[in-house]
C-alpha positions in Angstrom: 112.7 121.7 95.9 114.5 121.8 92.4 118.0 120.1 92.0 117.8 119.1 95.8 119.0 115.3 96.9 116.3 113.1 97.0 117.0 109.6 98.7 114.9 106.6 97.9 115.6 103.7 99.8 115.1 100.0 98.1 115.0 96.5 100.1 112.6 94.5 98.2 112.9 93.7 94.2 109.5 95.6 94.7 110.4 98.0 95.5 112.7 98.7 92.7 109.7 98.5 89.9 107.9 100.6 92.5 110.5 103.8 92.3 112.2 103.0 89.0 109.6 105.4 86.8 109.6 108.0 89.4 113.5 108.3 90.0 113.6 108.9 86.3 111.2 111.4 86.2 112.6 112.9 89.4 116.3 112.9 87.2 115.0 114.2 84.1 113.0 117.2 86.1 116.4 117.7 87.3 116.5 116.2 91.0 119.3 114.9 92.7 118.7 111.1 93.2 120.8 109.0 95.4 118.8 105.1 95.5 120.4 103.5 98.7 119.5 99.9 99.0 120.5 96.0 100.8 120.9 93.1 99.5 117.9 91.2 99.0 117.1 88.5 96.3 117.9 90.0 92.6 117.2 93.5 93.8 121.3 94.6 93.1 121.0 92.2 89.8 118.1 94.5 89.0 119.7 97.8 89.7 122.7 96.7 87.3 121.0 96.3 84.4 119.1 99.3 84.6 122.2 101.2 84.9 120.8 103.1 87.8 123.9 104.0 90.3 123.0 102.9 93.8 124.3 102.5 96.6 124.3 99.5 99.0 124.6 100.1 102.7 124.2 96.0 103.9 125.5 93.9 101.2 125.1 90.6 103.3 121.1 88.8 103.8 119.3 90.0 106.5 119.8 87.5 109.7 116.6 85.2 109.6 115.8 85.3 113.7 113.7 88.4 115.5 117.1 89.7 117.1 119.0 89.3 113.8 116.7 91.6 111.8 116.3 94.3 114.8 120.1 94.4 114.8 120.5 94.7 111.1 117.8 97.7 111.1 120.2 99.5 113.7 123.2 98.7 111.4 121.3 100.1 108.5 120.0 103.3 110.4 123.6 103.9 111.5 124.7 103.9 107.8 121.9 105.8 106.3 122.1 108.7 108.7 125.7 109.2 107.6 124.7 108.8 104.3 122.4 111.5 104.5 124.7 113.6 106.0 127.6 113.2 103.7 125.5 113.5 101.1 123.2 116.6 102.4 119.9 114.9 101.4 116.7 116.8 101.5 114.1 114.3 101.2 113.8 110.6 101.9 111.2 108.1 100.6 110.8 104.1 101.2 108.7 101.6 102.3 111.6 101.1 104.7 111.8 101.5 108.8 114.8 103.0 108.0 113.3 106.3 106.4 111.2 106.6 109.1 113.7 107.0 111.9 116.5 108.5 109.5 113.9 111.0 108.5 113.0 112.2 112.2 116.4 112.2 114.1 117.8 114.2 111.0 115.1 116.4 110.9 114.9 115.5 107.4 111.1 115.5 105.1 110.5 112.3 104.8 107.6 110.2 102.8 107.0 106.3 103.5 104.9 104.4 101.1 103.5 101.3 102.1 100.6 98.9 101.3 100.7 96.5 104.3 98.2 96.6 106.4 99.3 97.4 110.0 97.7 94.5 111.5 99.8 92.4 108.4 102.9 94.2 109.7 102.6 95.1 113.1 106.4 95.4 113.7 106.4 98.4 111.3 104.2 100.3 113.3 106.1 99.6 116.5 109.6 100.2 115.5 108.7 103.1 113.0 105.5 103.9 113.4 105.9 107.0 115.9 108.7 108.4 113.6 106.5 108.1 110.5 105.7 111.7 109.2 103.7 111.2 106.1 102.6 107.9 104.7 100.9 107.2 101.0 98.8 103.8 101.0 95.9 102.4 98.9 92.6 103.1 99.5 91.9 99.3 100.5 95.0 99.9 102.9 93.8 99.3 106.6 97.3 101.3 108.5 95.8 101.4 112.1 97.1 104.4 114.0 98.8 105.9 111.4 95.7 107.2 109.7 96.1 110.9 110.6 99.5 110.8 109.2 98.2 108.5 105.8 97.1 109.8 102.6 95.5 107.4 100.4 95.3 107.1 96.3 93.4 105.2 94.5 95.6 102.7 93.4 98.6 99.5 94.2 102.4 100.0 94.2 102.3 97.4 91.5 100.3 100.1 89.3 102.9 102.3 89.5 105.4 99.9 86.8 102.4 98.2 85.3 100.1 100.9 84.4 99.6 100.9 81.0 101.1 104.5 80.7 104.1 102.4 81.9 104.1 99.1 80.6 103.3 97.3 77.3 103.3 93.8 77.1 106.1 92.4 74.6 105.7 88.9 73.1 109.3 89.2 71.4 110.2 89.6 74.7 108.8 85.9 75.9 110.2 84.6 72.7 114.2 85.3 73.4 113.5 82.8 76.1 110.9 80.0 74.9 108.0 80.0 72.6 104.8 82.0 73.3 102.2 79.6 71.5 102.7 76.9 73.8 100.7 77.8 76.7 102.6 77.9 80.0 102.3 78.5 83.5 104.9 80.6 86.1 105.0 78.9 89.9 106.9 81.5 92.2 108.3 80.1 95.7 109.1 82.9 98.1 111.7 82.3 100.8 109.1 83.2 103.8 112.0 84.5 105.7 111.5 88.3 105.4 110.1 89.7 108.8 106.5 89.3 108.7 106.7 86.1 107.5 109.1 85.1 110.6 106.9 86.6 113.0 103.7 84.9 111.8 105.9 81.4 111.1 104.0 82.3 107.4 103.8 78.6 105.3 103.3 78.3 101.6 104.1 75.7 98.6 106.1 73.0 100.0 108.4 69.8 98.0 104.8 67.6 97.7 102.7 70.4 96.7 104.8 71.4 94.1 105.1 68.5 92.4 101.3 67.7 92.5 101.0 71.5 90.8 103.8 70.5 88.0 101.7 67.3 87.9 98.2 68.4 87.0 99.5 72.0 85.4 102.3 69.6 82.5 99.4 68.1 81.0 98.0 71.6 79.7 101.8 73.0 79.4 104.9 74.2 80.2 106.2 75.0 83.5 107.9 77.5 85.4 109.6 78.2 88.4 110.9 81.6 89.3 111.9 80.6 93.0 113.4 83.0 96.4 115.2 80.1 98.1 116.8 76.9 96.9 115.1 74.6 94.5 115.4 70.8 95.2 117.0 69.3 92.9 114.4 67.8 90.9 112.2 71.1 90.7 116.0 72.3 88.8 114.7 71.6 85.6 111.5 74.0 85.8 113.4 76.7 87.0 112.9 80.0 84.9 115.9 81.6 83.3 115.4 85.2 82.4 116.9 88.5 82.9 114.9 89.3 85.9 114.0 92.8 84.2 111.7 90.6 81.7 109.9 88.7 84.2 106.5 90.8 83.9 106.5 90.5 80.2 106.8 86.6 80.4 104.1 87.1 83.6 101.6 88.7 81.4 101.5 85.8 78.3 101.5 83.4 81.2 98.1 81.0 81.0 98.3 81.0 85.3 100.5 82.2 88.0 100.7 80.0 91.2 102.9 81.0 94.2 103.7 81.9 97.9 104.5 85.3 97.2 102.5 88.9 98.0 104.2 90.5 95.3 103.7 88.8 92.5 100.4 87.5 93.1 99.2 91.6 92.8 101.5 91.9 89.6 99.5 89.0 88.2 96.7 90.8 88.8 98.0 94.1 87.1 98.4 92.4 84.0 95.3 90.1 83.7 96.8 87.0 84.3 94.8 84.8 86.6 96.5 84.3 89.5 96.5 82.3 93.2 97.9 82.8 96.2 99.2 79.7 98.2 100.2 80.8 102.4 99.1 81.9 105.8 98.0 86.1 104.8 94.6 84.4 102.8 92.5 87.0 103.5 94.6 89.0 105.6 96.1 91.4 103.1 93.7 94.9 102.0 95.1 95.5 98.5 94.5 91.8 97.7 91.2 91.7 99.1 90.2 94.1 96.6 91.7 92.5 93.9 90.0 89.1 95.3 86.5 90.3 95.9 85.8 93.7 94.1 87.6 92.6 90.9 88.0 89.1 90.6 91.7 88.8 89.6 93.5 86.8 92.4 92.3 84.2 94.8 94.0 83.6 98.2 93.9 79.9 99.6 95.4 79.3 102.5 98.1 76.5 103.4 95.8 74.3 105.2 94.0 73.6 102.4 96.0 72.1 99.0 93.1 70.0 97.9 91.1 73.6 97.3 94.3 74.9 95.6 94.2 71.8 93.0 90.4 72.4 92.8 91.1 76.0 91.5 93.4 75.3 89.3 91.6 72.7 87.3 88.6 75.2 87.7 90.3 77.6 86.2 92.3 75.6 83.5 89.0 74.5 82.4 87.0 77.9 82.1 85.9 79.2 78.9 87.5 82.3 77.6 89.7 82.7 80.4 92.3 84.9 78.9 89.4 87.2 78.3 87.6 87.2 81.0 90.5 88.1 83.0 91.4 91.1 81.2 88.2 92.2 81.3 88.2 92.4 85.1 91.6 94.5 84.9 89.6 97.2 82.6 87.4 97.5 85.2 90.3 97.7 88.1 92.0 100.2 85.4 89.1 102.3 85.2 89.1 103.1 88.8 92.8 103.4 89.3 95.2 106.4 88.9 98.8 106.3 87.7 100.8 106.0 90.7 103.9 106.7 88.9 102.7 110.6 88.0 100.8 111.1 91.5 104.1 109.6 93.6 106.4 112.1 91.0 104.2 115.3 91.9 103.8 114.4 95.6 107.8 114.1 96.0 108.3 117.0 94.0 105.3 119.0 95.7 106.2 118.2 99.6 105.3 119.4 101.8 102.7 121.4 99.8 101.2 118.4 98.0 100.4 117.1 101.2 98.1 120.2 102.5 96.3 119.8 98.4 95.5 115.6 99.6 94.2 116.3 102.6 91.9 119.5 101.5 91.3 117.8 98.5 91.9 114.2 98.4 90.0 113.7 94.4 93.2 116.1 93.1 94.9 112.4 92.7 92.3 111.4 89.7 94.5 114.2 87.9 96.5 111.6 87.2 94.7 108.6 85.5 
C-alpha cells in the first residue's frame, strides 16, 4: 500500500480530532491523503488552522427534515464517487454512509469507524449497513448485525486525540483567553439537528434550564458556553471565545462540563474532567455506559428530569478532592485502553492484512498502549 491515495472523509468536528493524528502519520509514512469533508459546525474552521488541505464536497448545512438528509447523502455519494475516480483513490475511511456505499459500488477497500450503537443509529445500518465491509468500534460498542464485519479495540475515538501519547494539557494555553486560577465551568449546547437526533425528536438544555445552571454554577465561578446553534441573547455574554483547536486544553482545567452533546461529554471524560450529560440517549449510548458505570467519569440524566441535573451538580461542586478523584478514575480507564491513534495508523496501512491478524488475534491491538 505505500504512496497509495488514501481518502478520509470528515462530517463531524469529531471527526477531525479523530483522523487528524493518523493523516499525519499516514503523510509522514509517505501516503497519499486526500481528507474530503461537509460543512458542519467549525469542522472547515478547524481544518484551516491546521493547515490540512481538504476538500469540501457540500459546503451548505445538511437539510434538517428525514427527506432533506437522505437527499443530501445521494448528493454527497454522487460527488465522492467522482472524487475517487478523478483522484484514483485506493482506500476510504469515515464514520460516514458515504464510505460505505462509495467504497462498494467502486469496488474500492474501504474501513468505517464508528462508536454508535446500531440500535442509537439505526438509519446507519439501513442505508449503509449492507455496503459496510470492515467496521472498527469499541469494545462497549453494541453494532447489531454488523458484528461479523466489526473488529473491536479496546478503546473511544476520543482516545485517539486525547491519549496522553497525543495530548498534554497546556495551562498557558487557558491563560491567552482568561485566567486559570479562577475556577470555571464549560456548558456546551448541541444543535440536536443531526440525524439521530431528528429521528428520535432527541431534547437537551433548553432557555430555563440554562439559566438555572448559570445560576447555581456563578456562585462557585465562571461560566462558559461553547454552543452549536444560536444563543439567546442574554446567554451572549457566556459564550466561549477560542480558537476552536484550544477547546480541549480549556476542557481539561475546566472545574465541570455540563451539556447536550455526545461528543464532548466522552472528551470530558478523556481528560478527567467531571462531566454530565443533559438529553434523550441517557443510558442509551455503549461507550458512555462504560465511562458511566465501569469508570465513573460521566453521568447521563435524561431531559425529563432537571431537578436531578441541579442535584448533581451541587453534588458534585460540593465533593471533596474532586479534581483528584476524577483523574484517578481516568488512570484506571487509561490503564485498560490502547492508543487508537497507532492501532487506526497500522490497520489503514496494514489492510486488508491487518484485518485477517484482528480477527485470529484480536489481543495484537494491546501492541499499541
Amino acid at each position: 500500500m505505500k504512496n497509495k491515495n488514501i481518502l478520509i472523509q470528515l462530517s463531524h468536528p469529531a471527526h477531525f480530532h479523530l483522523y487528524k493524528n493518523v493523516a499525519a502519520n499516514l503523510m509522514k509514512d509517505g501516503y497519499k491523503v486526500f481528507i474530503v469533508i461537509k460543512t458542519k459546525d467549525v469542522l472547515e474552521d478547524l481544518l484551516k488552522e491546521s493547515g490540512f488541505p481538504y476538500y469540501n464536497i457540500l459546503k451548505v448545512p445538511h437539510r434538517r427534515s428525514k427527506l432533506g438528509v437522505l437527499m443530501d447523502t445521494f448528493i454527497r455519494d454522487w460527488r465522492m464517487m467522482r472524487f475517487v475516480k478523478q483522484n484514483r483513490i485506493d482506500l476510504l475511511t469515515g464514520s460516514t454512509v458515504e464510505v460505505a456505499h462509495v467504497g462498494w459500488l467502486m469496488r474500492k477497500d474501504s474501513i468505517n469507524t464508528g462508536e454508535d450503537d446500531l440500535a442509537v443509529v439505526p438509519q446507519f445500518g439501513y442505508i449503509a449497513g449492507p455496503f459496510v465491509k470492515c467496521h472498527l468500534a469499541p469494545v462497549s460498542c453494541d453494532v447489531g448485525f454488523l458484528t461479523k464485519k466489526c473488529y473491536k479495540y479496546a478503546g473511544f475515538h476520543k482516545l485517539a486525540y486525547l491519549h496522553p501519547n497525543r495530548f498534554r494539557p497546556d495551562k498557558n494555553v487557558v491563560e491567552k483567553y482568561f485566567s486559570s486560577e479562577t475556577p470555571y465551568f464549560i456548558l456546551r449546547f448541541a444543535q440536536l439537528k443531526a440525524f439521530h437526533d431528528i429521528t428520535t425528536d432527541a431534547h437537551g438544555i433548553n432557555t430555563e434550564i440554562a439559566q438555572n445552571l448559570i445560576d447555581i454554577l456563578s456562585q462557585y465561578g465562571d461560566v462558559y458556553i461553547s454552543s452549536e446553534r444560536e444563543l439567546e441573547p442574554q446567554f451572549e455574554k457566556y459564550r466561549l471565545h477560542i480558537n476552536p483547536l484550544d477547546i480541549h486544553h480549556v476542557l481539561a482545567f475546566a472545574k465541570l462540563y455540563i451539556g447536550d452533546s455526545q461528543s464532548m461529554a466522552v472528551e470530558a471524560a478523556m481528560l478527567g474532567t467531571p462531566s454530565l450529560r443533559f438529553n434523550d440517549f441517557a443510558g442509551k449510548i455503549g461507550v458512555l455506559e462504560e465511562l458511566e458505570h465501569k469508570y465513573e467519569l460521566t453521568c447521563a440524566i435524561p431531559s425529563s428530569d432537571p431537578k436531578r441535573l441541579y442535584d448533581k451538580v451541587e453534588e458534585l461542586l460540593t465533593m471533596p478532592d474532586l479534581h483528584e478523584a476524577f483523574q484517578l478514575r481516568r488512570q484506571k480507564m487509561l490503564s485498560e485502553k490502547i492508543d487508537v491513534t497507532a492501532f487506526f495508523t497500522w490497520f489503514i496501512e496494514n489492510y486488508p492484512e491487518s484485518r485477517k491478524i484482528m480477527k485470529e488475534n484480536p489481543d495484537y491491538q494491546f501492541r499499541f498502549k
